[in-house]
N, C-alpha and C positions, 0 to 999 in steps of 0.2 A: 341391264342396259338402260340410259336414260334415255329416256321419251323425248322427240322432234318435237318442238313447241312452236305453233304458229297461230301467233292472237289473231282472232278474228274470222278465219279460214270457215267456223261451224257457220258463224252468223251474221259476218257480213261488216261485224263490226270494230270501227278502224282502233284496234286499242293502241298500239305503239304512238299515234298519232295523240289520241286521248294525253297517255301518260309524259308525253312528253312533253306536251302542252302544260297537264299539270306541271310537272317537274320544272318548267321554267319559271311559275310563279313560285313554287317554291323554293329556287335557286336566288331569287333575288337579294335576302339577306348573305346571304355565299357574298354574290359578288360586290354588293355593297362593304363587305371585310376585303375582297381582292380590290377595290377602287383606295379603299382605305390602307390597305399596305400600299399601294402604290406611293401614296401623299405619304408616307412617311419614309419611305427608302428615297424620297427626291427631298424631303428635309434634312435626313441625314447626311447624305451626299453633300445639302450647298452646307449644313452647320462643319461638314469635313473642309468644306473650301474656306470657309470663315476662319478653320483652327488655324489652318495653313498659313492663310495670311495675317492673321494676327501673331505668328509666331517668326516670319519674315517681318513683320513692326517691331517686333522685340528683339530680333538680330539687329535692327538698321540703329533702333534707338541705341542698345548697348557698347555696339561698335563706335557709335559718337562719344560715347562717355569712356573710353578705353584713354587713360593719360598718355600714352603713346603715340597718338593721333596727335593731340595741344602739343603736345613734346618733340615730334618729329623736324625735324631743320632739312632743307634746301642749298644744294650746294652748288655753287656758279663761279666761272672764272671771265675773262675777257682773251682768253685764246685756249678754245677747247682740242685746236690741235697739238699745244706743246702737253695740255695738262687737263685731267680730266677728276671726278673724285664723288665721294661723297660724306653725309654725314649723318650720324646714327643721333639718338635724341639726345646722348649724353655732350652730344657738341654746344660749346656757346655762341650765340648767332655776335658774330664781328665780322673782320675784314684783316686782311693779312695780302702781304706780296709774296711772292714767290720767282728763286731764279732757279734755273737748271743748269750747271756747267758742264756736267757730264751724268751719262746714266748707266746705270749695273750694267755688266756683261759678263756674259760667259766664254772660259777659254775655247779657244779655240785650233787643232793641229792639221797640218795638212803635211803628208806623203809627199816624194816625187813621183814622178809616172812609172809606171808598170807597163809590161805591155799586153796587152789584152788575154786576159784568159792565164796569166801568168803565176806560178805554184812558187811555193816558200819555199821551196828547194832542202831545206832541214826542217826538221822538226824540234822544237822550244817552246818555252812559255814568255807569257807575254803577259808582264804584272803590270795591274793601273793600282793607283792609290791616289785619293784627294788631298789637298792641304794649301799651304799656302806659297806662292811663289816672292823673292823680296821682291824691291821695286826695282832692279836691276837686271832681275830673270835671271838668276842664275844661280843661286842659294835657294834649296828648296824645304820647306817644313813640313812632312806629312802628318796627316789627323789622321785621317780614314782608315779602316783596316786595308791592308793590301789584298786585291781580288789577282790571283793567277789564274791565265786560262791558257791552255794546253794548243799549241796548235802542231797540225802535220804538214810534214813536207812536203803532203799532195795537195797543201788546202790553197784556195784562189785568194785574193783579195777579197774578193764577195765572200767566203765560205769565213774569213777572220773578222769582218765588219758583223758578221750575221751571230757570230761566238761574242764579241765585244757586248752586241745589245742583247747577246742571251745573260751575261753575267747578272745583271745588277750593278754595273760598279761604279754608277753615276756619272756616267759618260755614255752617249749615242754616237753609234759610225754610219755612216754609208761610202758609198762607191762611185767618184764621178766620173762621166769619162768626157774627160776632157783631149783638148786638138792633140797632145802631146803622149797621151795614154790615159791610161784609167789610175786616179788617185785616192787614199785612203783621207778620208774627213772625219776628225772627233772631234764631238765637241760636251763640252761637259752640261747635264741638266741643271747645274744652278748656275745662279749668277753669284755675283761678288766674291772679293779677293780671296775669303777663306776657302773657296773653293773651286780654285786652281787644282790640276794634276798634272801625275808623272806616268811615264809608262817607258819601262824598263825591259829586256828584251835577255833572257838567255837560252844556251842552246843543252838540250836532254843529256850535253855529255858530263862527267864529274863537275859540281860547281865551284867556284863559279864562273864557268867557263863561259865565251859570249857565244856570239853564233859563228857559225864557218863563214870564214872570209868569202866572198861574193852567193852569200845567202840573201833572200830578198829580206828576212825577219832583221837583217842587219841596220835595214832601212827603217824598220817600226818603233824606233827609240826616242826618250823625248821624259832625259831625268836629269837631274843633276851632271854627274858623272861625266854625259855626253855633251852638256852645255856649257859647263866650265872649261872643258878641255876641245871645245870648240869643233866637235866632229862633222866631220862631213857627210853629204847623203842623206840625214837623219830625218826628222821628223821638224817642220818648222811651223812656230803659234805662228800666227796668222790676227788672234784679236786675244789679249790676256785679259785673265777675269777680274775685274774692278766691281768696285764698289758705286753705287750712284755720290754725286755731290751737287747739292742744293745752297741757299741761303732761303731761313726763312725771316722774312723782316730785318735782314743784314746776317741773320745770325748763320755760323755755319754748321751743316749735318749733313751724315749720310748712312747711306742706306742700302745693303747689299742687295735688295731688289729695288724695280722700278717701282714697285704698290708699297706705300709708304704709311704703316698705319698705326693712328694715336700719337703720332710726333708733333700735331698739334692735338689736343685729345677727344676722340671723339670725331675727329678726321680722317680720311685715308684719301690718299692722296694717287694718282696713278700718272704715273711720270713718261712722258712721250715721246719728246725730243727737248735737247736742249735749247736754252733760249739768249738773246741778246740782250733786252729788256723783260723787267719784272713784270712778273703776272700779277692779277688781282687774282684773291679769290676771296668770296664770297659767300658767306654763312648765315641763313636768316630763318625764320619762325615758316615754318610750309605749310602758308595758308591755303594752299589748293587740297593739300591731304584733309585739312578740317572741310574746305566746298565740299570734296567731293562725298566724302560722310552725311554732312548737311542734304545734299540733292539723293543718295540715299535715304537718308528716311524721308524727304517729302514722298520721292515718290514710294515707298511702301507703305505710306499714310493712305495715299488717292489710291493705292492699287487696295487695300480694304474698303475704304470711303466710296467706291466706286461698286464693289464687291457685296458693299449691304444695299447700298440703291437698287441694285439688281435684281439682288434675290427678295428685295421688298414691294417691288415695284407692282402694282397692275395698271396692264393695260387696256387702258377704254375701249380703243376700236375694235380689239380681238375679243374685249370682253372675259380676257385670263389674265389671271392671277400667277405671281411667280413662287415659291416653294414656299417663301418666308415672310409673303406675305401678310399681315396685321398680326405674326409671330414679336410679343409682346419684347420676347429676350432679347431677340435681333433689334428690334428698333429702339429699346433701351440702350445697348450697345451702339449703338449709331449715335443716339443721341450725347450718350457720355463721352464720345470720342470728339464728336464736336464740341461741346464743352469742355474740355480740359484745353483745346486749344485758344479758347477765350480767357480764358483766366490767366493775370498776370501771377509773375512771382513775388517774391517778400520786396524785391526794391520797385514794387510795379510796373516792369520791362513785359512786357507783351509778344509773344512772338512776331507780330507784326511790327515790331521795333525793330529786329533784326532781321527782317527781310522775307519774314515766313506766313505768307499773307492768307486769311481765308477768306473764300471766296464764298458766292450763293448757294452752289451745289454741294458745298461742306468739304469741296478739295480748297488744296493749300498750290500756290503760287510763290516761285520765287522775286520778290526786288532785288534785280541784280545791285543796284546802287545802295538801297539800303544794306543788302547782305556786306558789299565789299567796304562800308564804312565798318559795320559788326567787324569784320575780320581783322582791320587796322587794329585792335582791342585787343585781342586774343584772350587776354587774363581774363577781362570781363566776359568776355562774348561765353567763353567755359564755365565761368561762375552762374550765370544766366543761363546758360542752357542742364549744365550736368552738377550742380548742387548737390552732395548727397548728405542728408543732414539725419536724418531715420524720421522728416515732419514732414507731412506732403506741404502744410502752408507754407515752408521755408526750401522745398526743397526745389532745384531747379527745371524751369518748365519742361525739357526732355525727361530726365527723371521722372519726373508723374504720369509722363504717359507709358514708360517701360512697366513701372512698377506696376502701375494701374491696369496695361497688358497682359504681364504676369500672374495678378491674381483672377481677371475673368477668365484666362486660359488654362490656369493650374488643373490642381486634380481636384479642389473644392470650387473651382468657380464657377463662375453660370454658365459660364459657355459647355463648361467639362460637363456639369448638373442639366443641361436642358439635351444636350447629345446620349447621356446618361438614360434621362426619361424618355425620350424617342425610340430609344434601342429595346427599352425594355415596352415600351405599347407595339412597337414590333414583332417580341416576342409571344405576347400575350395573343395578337390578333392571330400571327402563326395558328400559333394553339385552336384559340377559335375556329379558324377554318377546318384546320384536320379533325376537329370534332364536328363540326356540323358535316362536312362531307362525307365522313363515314353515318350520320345522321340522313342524312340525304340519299345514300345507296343503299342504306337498308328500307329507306320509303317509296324508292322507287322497285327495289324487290316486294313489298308488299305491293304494291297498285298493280304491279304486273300478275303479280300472284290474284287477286281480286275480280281483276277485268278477267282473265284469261278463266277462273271460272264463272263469271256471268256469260263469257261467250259460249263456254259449253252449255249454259245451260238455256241460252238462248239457241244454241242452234239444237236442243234437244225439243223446244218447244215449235220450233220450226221444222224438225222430223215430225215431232207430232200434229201439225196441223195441216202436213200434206199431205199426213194419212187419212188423218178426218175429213179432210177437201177430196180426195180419192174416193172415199168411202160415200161419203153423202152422195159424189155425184152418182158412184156407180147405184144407192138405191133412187135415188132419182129417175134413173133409168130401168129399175126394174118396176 
């Protein structure tokens, strides 16, 4: 069984109090390695906030130098309700009118009235097929394969609408009910002439037999057959499906939809209503897509530039220091990013030529005036900023600073190399502590072991000299 251990109990003296005393001076180098991981898990931290935004400077800078951006165009008309559009970078920035005489449509059939709740009375199929109707309406050309769909003598108008849009057959129904009864509406999903349809009606007995004379399916017809020979009851278009017709710049085209694209190239065009007078439209260089790039990297410049300040900074009256503080790497880095914005290019263009100003605190400002003069330029303003030549002296002033981004962020740069070294004194100091601290518990088991027998042996010396104090007095008294 182990033995109840209670320092000091024999004699009085305070040993936990002792050794723990001790043990704090000799905890000192401990915690001077726990002060010291601290400072470097808050290095690592702001060098993680540095990678971050240096790697947001090198999206913002590369996004500018993307030819797609210089190249993208701007598309405007002078009546955005008849005509609306845009254009891709392959368009050339000009100017073009535009008329609308008429725009695509899709066919359209409409039913007579039913009366509510009212059943097909036989059972038949009911073929749709797309194709094209002449300009007469009354000669019909089918393309499309012919879809049949079966219907029963119990089925509603609703239950035939609801089998139409189950097929697929490039036509939608619904059901309206109107003052007069409830009518069957199809109308086909594209537009223009090619695709007109038919819908032809027979009844399940030998074919091709039609439906029984006062069947309601008699009424669901709407083909050749029943419109040359002028039947009645039937199915009546309502809007037949055209093509759009424009003139562009006098010339004339059309178009079986209203969105109209590459008929000038590089153009698409989105057609709304037709017009009385020509439209303008309007094709030009999209100098807001290069601004808004441009206001992009300023601010992912100042959002670093602002980001080393910080972590460099101390301050006087708190008398602290921030992580990265007189950290040699950070404010070499600080300093080479201010400096690459001071240096012109091979035609001696300065950022502050085109509107990219630095200021005291090493952020960047934009000149809206000077920028919007750069932008009238375009060719130039891209050749000055995104240059890519493989020379930094020749290469354009964005350039240098992506590039120059790229290698202190790489996997050999400084930024990666000083994050690199921190991690590993991290390491190391780890180590340290778990060795002294297993160094430290086994020295505070020895001082406890030490004291605890000086106590015994001091309380063995204080048994014995209250024997000897007993003793003397009792011959004292003899």
């Amino acid at each position: 069984m182990a033995s109840i251990s209670s320092p000091g109990i024999g004699s009085g003296l305070d040993v936990n109090t002792i050794v723990s005393k001790t043990m704090a001076v000799e905890k000192r180098p401990l915690e001077l390695l726990q002060t010291s991981a601290s400072s470097l898990d808050a290095k690592i931290s702001a060098y993680g906030q540095v990678k971050s935004a240096l790697s947001a400077l090198y999206d913002a800078a590369n996004g500018l130098m993307s030819s797609s951006v210089w190249q993208s165009k701007q598309f405007a008309t002078t009546d955005k309700d008849a005509v609306t559009g845009s254009a891709s970078t392959a368009a050339v920035a000009g100017k073009f009118s535009l008329q609308v005489t008429a725009l695509a449509s899709s066919q359209s059939l409409a039913s007579g009235s039913f009366a509510s709740g009212a059943v097909m009375g036989s059972a038949g199929t009911l073929s749709l097929q797309t194709g094209r109707w002449d300009a007469v309406g009354t000669s019909f050309t089918g393309a499309g394969a012919k879809v049949d769909i079966s219907i029963a003598a119990t089925d509603t108008l609703a239950d035939v609408a609801s089998k139409i849009n189950g097929a697929n057959a490039g036509v939608s129904a619904v059901v309206v009910k109107g003052t007069n009864g409830d009518q069957l509406l199809v109308r086909g999903t594209k537009t223009g002439q090619e695709n007109g349809f038919s819908m032809s009606v027979l009844d399940d007995g030998p074919p091709p037999a039609p439906p029984a004379p006062g069947s309601a399916l008699n009424k669901l017809v709407y083909d050749q057959a029943s419109v040359s020979a002028a039947q009645a009851g039937i199915m009546s278009r309502t809007v037949k499906a055209s093509d759009a017709t424009f003139t562009i710049n006098g010339i004339e085209a059309t178009s079986a939809t209203n969105t109209v694209a590459d008929m000038v190239p590089g153009v698409t065009l989105n057609l709304l209503k037709t017009t009385t007078t020509p439209v303008e439209v309007t094709v030009s260089a999209d100098k807001k897509a290069v601004r808004d790039k441009v206001e992009a990297f300023q601010q992912a410049y100042n959002k670093i530039n602002t980001l080393l300040a910080d972590l460099t900074r101390y301050d006087q009256s708190s008398k602290t220091a921030q992580p990265l503080q007189g950290d040699s790497t950070a404010t070499g880095l600080q300093n080479a990013l201010r400096g690459l914005l001071g240096r012109p290019d091979a035609t001696g263009t300065y950022f502050t030529n085109v509107g990219l100003e630095l200021q005291r605190d090493g952020s960047l400002s934009i000149n809206a005036s000077k920028l919007d003069a750069a932008l009238n330029d375009l060719p130039k303003l891209e050749q000055t900023l995104t240059a890519s030549t493989g020379n930094a002296a020749t290469d354009g002033l964005v350039t240098r600073m992506r590039d120059f981004v790229f290698v202190a962020n790489g996997v050999e740069g400084n930024i990666t190399g000083r994050s690199k070294a921190l991690e590993a004194a991290k390491k190391r100091n780890q180590s340290e502590q778990e060795t002294m601290s297993l160094r430290l518990e086994q020295r505070q088991k020895n001082l406890l072991k030490q004291y605890e027998a000086l106590d015994a042996k001091l309380g063995s010396m204080s048994s014995l000299n209250s024997f000897m104090t007993s003793q003397i007095s009792q011959w004292n008294k003899s």
